[in-house]
Every structure is written in C-alpha cells, then in structure tokens.
NUDO-561230 format. One record per residue (C-alpha): residue in three letters; chain; z, y, x. Coordinates in steps of 0.001 Angstrom, whole numbers. Last residue first. Example, Ala and Ser with C-alpha at 12.3 -4.5 7.8 and 13.67 -1.06 7.14 Angstrom:
<rs>
 koldren zamar       w       v       u
     Ser     A    7140   -1060   13670
     Ala     A    7800   -4500   12300
</rs>
This chain:
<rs>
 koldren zamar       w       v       u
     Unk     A  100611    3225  152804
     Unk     A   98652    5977  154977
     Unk     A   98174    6199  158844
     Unk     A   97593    9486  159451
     Unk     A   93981   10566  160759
     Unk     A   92456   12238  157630
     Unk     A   96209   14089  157887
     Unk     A   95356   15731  160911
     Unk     A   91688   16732  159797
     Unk     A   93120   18715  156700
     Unk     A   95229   20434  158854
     Unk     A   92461   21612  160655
     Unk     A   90580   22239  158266
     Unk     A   92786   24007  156507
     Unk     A   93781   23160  152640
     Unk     A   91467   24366  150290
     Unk     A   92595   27369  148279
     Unk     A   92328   27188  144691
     Unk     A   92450   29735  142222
     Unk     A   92752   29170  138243
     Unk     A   92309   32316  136456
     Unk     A   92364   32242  132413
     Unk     A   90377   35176  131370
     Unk     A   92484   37976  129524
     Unk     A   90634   41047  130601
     Unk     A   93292   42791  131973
     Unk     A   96178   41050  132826
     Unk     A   93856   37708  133715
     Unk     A   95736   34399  131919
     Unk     A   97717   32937  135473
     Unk     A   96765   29859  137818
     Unk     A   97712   29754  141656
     Unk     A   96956   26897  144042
     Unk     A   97522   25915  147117
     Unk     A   99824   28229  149013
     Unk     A   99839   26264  152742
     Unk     A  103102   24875  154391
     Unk     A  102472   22404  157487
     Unk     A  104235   25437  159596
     Unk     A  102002   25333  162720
     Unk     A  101133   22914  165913
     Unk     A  100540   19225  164300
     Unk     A   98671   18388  166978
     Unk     A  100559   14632  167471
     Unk     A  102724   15662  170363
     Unk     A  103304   18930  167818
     Unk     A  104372   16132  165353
     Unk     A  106958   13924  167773
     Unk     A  108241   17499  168729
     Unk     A  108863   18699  165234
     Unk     A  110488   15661  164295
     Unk     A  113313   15894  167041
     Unk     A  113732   19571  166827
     Unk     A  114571   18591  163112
     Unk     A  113555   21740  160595
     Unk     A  115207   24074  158934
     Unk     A  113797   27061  161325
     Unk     A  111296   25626  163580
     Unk     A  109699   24010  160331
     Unk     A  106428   22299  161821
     Unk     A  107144   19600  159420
     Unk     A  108186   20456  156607
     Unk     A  111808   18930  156112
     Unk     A  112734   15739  154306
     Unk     A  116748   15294  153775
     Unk     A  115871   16711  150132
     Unk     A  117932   20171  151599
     Unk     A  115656   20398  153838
     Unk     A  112774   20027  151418
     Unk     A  114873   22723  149121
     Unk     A  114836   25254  152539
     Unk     A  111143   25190  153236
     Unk     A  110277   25520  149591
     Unk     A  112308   28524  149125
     Unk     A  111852   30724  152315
     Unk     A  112585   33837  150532
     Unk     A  113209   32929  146697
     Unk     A  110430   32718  143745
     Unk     A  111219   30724  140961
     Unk     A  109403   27998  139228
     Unk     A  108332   26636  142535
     Unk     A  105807   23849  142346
     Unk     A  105388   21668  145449
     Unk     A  102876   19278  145795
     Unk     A  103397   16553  148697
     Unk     A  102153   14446  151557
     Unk     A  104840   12688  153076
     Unk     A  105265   11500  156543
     Unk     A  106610    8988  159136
     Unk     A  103857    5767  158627
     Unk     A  102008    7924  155747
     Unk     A  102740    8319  151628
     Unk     A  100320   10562  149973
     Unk     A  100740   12633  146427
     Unk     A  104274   12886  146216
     Unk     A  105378   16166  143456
     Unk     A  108007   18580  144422
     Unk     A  109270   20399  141094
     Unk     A  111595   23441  142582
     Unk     A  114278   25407  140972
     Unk     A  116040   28206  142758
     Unk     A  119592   30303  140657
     Unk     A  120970   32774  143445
     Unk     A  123238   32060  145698
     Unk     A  127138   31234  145280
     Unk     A  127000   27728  144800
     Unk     A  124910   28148  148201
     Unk     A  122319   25900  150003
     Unk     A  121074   28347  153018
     Unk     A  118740   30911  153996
     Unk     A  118371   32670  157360
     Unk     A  118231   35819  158380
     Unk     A  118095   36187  162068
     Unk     A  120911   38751  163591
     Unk     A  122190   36383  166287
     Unk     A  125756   35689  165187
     Unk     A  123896   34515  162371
     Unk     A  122538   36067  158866
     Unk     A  122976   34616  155221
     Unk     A  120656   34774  152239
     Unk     A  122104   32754  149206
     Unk     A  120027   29678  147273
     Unk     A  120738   27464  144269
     Unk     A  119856   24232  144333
     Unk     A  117614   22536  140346
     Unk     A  115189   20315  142452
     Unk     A  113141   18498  140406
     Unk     A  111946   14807  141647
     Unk     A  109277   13132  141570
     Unk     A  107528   10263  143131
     Unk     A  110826    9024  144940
     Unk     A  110336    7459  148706
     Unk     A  109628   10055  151002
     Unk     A  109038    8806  153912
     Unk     A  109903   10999  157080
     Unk     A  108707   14391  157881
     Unk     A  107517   16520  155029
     Unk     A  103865   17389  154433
     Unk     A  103058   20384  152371
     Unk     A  101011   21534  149946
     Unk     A  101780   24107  147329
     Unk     A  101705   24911  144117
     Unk     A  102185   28197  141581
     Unk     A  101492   28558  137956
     Unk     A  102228   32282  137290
     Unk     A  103139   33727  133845
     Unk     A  106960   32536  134055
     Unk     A  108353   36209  134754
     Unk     A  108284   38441  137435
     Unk     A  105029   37082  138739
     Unk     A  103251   37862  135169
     Unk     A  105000   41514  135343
     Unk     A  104141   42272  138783
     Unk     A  100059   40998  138254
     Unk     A  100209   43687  134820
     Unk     A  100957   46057  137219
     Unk     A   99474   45678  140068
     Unk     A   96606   45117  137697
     Unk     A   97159   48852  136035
     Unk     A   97796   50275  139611
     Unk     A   93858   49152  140707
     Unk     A   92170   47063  143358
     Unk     A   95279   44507  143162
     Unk     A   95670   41887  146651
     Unk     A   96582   38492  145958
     Unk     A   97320   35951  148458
     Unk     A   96143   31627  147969
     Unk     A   96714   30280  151202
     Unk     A   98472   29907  154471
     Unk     A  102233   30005  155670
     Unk     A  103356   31225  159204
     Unk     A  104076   34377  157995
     Unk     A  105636   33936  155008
     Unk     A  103989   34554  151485
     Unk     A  104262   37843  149359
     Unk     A  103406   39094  146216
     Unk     A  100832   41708  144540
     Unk     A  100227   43226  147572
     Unk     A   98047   46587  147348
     Unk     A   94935   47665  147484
     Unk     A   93881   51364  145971
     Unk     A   90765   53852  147187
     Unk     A   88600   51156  147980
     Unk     A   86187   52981  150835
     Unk     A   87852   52097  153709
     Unk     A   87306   48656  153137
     Unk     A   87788   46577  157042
     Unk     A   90917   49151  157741
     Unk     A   92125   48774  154125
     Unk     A   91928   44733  154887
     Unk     A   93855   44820  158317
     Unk     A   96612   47136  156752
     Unk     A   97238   44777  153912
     Unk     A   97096   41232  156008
     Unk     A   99142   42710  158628
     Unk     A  100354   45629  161169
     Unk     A  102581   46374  163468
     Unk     A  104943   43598  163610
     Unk     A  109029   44221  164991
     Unk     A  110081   44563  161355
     Unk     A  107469   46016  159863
     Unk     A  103112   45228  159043
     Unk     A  102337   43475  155883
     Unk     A  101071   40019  154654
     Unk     A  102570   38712  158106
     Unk     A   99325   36682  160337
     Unk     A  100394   33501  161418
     Unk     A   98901   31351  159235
     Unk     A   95645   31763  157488
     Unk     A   95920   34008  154262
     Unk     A   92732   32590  151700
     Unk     A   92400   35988  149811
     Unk     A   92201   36430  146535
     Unk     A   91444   40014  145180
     Unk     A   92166   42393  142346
     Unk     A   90725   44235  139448
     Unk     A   87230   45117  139915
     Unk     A   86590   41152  140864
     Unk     A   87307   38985  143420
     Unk     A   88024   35523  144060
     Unk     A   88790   33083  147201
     Unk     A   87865   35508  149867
     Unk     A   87391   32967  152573
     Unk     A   84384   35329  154482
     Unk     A   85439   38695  155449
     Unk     A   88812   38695  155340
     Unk     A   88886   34973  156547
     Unk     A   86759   36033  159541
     Unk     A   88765   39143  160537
     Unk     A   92190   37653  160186
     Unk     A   90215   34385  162511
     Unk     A   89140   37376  164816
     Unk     A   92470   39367  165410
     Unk     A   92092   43433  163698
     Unk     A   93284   45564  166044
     Unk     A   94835   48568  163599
     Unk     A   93580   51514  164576
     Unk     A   94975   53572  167591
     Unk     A   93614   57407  167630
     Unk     A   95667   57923  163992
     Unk     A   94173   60752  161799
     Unk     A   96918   63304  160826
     Unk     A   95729   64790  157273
     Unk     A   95300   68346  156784
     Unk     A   96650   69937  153695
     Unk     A   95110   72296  151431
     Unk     A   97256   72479  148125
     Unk     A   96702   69400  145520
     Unk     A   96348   70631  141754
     Unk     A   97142   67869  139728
     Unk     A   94983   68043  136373
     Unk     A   97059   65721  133762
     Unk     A   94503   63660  131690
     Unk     A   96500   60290  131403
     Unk     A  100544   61611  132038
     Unk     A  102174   61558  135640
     Unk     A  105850   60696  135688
     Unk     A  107691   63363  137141
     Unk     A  110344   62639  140277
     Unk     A  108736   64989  142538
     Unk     A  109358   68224  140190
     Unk     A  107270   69642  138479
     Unk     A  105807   73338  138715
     Unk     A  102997   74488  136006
     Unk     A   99107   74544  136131
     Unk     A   98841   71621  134213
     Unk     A  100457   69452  136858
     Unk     A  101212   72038  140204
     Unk     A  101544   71395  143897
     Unk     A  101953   74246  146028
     Unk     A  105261   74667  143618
     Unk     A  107397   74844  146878
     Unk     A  109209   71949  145840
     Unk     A  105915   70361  145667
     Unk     A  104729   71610  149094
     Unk     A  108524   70527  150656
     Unk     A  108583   66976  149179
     Unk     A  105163   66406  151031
     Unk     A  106492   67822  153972
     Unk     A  109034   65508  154403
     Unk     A  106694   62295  153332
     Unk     A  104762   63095  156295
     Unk     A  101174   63700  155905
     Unk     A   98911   60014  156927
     Unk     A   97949   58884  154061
     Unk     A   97558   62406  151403
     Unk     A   96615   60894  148529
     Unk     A   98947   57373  148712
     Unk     A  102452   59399  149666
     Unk     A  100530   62086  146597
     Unk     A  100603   59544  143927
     Unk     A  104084   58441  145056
     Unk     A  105432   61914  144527
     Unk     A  104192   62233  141201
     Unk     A  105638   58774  139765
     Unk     A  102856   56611  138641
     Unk     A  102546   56333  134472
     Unk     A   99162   57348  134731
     Unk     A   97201   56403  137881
     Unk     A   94966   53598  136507
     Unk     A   94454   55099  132967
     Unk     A   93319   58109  134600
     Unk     A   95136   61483  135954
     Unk     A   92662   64558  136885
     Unk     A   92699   65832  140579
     Unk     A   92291   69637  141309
     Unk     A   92032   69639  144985
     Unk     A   91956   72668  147368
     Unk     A   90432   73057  150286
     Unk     A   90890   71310  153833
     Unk     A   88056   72252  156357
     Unk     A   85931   69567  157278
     Unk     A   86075   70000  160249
     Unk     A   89412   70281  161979
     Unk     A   90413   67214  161602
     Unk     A   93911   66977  163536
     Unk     A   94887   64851  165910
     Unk     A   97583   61982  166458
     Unk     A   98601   60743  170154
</rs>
C-alpha cells in the first residue's frame, strides 16, 4: 500500500537549469523530480500551466535551456512501504567491488545473476539496488547493459552530461570492450574474427532468442585464445558491435559454446561442466577502455575474473 507524507508540507519549487540538466526534455526532468507522481498527472499540472519556465507556460515536449527557473507546483510524492530487498553478494559488490568512481560516473564489478534493471517478470536490479544504497545522488543511470547471468565491468553516470558523452562513445567506436569466457571443446585456431550477422527471433514459447541471419543486423567479433585445457578454451572476446546476446551466439556459431550457456549451449557439455562446478554463464565483462567525456583522461577498467571461476580454471588440466 503507498502513503502520503504529510509532513513536510509540499511548497513550491523554483528550480534553476545547469549544465547537467540543460538540453533534457521538460517532462523528463520532472518523471526524475517528482519519483514516485504518476506520469498522468504530471502531463496534467504542465498542461495546466502549474508548471511554468521563465514564468510562462510550455509545453511537455520543451527542451530546457542553462539558467531557465522551473517553477514546480506543490505535489506530494507517493512513498513506497516495500523497498527494494537488496540480496547480500548485490549488496557486497555495491559496496565494496566498485571498480572506479569519480563525480562523473561509476564502475561497478556486476556479479551474475542480478539484471542491470528491474522489468519483465524482475522487480528490481543493479540500478534500483544502488539508488536505494545512495539516496542522496540525485542522478544514476545505466550507461549500457550486460545480461543477467554475465559479470563485470557496468557503468553507472552521476550526471546527464556523462550519460551523455558515455552514449555517444558506446554508440560509436570509442569503447574498447573484452571479455572472458571459456568455450567447451578445444579450440584449435589462435584468432579468428567473426564478421555473422545477427536477427532477433521468438519461439512458439514466447522467449527471444537470437540467431545467425543474412537478414540480421551487421555483428563482428575478434575472439582471442589465451588457454587451451583437456575439453575447454580460455578466451578474449572483443565485440566491435554491440547486439543482445552477441558473444554467446558467435561462439555457437564457432561450433564452441560458453559453457554454462542454457540457451545456445549443448545440454551435453553443460552437464559434464556443472558435474565439474562450473554452475553459471562462464561469460564475465573484462575490460573496458574509453578517453573520459569530460575531462579527457584515458580510462582503462579492469574487472578480475571471479573467484570462483577463477579457482575452476586453476584446476583444469591445461595443454
């Protein structure tokens, strides 16, 4: 059940527009002003002129300008009995594997099995878990993403012009990105670039799913050996572009699937792993390397790889 704050008593707000906020559409400033106020009602107070930008009415859709005063009407914001839960080992790596930080964004070390962001059947995630552990950083948002079950290197912006300037690096080819991951079988080349484009399909049973299509969209990744074992391959992977589910679905497609990979994965693989303790998606978001949007610092973030992952490969047999 949601209540009301009735103490303090809402009053009026005249807010003025920095370098951080300007450029933001008006009715997206007030969504992240007023958490928690329906979106409905939001529309209605600024169609209502309740809202004003220099003392005059605008409407939703107006770009906010450095040095605008918003005037924000009294409005009382829903606070939410249930909080997010956060898990323990979210809680932990929150809290103690940041990887980086400054006033600009964050690095987090992800561990798997926690979604970057609450929806689609999962209430909450990475984001909602850290705003609940800083309530006092007014702005953190995802920069990218990275699946579920994957760990590693996650960026989080502390201000809009980094979210920015992150988007536009990520977009393009500003972001160095590798990854580890161990693919069933021996894999005998050193090198090899895979150049396969990639379509999103969905089964009879509603998953989405991603498969090897002429007719997809352009995927290129570099996968790089670094350890050969008995019945497994240690490699780097280096996406140049940025598909769902990418990785997992070009190291199928080499005949050499992650292990752990319920997905694209051989049931018959997976099960001689998990005997072994392999028990998760070997996939973890190594490294990321990028020239700082802001200040123009080369960043070069590593995340180490698990321990225990890292202690299941100390005990492979290499060759």
């Amino acid at each position: 059940m949601n209540k009301e704050l009735s103490e303090p008593k809402p009053q009026v707000r005249w807010i003025e527009i920095d370098q951080d906020n300007a450029g933001q559409r008006l009715d997206n400033f007030l969504i992240t002003l007023l958490k928690g106020v329906p979106k409905t009602r939001i529309y209605r107070i600024v169609r209502k002129g309740e809202v004003r930008v220099n003392k005059g009415r605008v409407d939703v859709k107006y770009r906010l300008q450095e040095k605008d005063i918003v005037r924000v009407p009294p409005v009382r914001v829903a606070v939410r009995d249930n909080q997010v839960i956060i898990q323990p080992t979210l809680k932990f790596s929150l809290e103690n594997e940041i990887l980086y930080e400054d006033d600009y964004f964050i690095a987090l070390n992800k561990p798997s099995g926690f979604a970057v962001h609450g929806g689609s059947g999962v209430n909450s995630g990475v984001i909602e878990a850290l705003r609940q552990l800083r309530p006092e950083q007014r702005f953190l948002e995802l920069v990218h993403r990275i699946d579920k079950d994957t760990s590693g290197c996650l960026l989080v912006a502390k201000k809009r012009t980094a979210l920015k300037g992150l988007h536009e690096l990520f977009r393009g080819d500003g972001v160095n990105k590798s990854y580890l991951a161990l693919l069933a079988g021996r894999w005998e080349r050193k090198k090899q670039w895979v150049d396969a484009p990639l379509r999103k399909n969905v089964n009879k049973g509603g998953e989405r799913f991603v498969v090897v299509s002429q007719t997809g969209k352009a995927s290129e990744t570099l996968f790089t050996r670094l350890q050969k074992f008995a019945d497994a391959t240690l490699v780097k992977a280096s996406p140049k572009t940025g598909r769902t589910h990418q990785i997992r679905v070009h190291a199928a497609w080499l005949g050499h699937p992650i292990v752990g990979d319920g997905r694209y994965g051989r049931e018959e693989d997976n099960q001689v792993f998990k005997r072994k303790g392999y028990k998760r998606l070997f996939l973890h978001a190594h490294e990321l390397q990028f020239i700082h949007p802001v200040t123009e610092n080369k960043i070069h973030i590593t995340a180490p790889l698990p321990e225990t992952l890292q202690t299941l490969i100390d005990h492979e047999q290499k060759i």
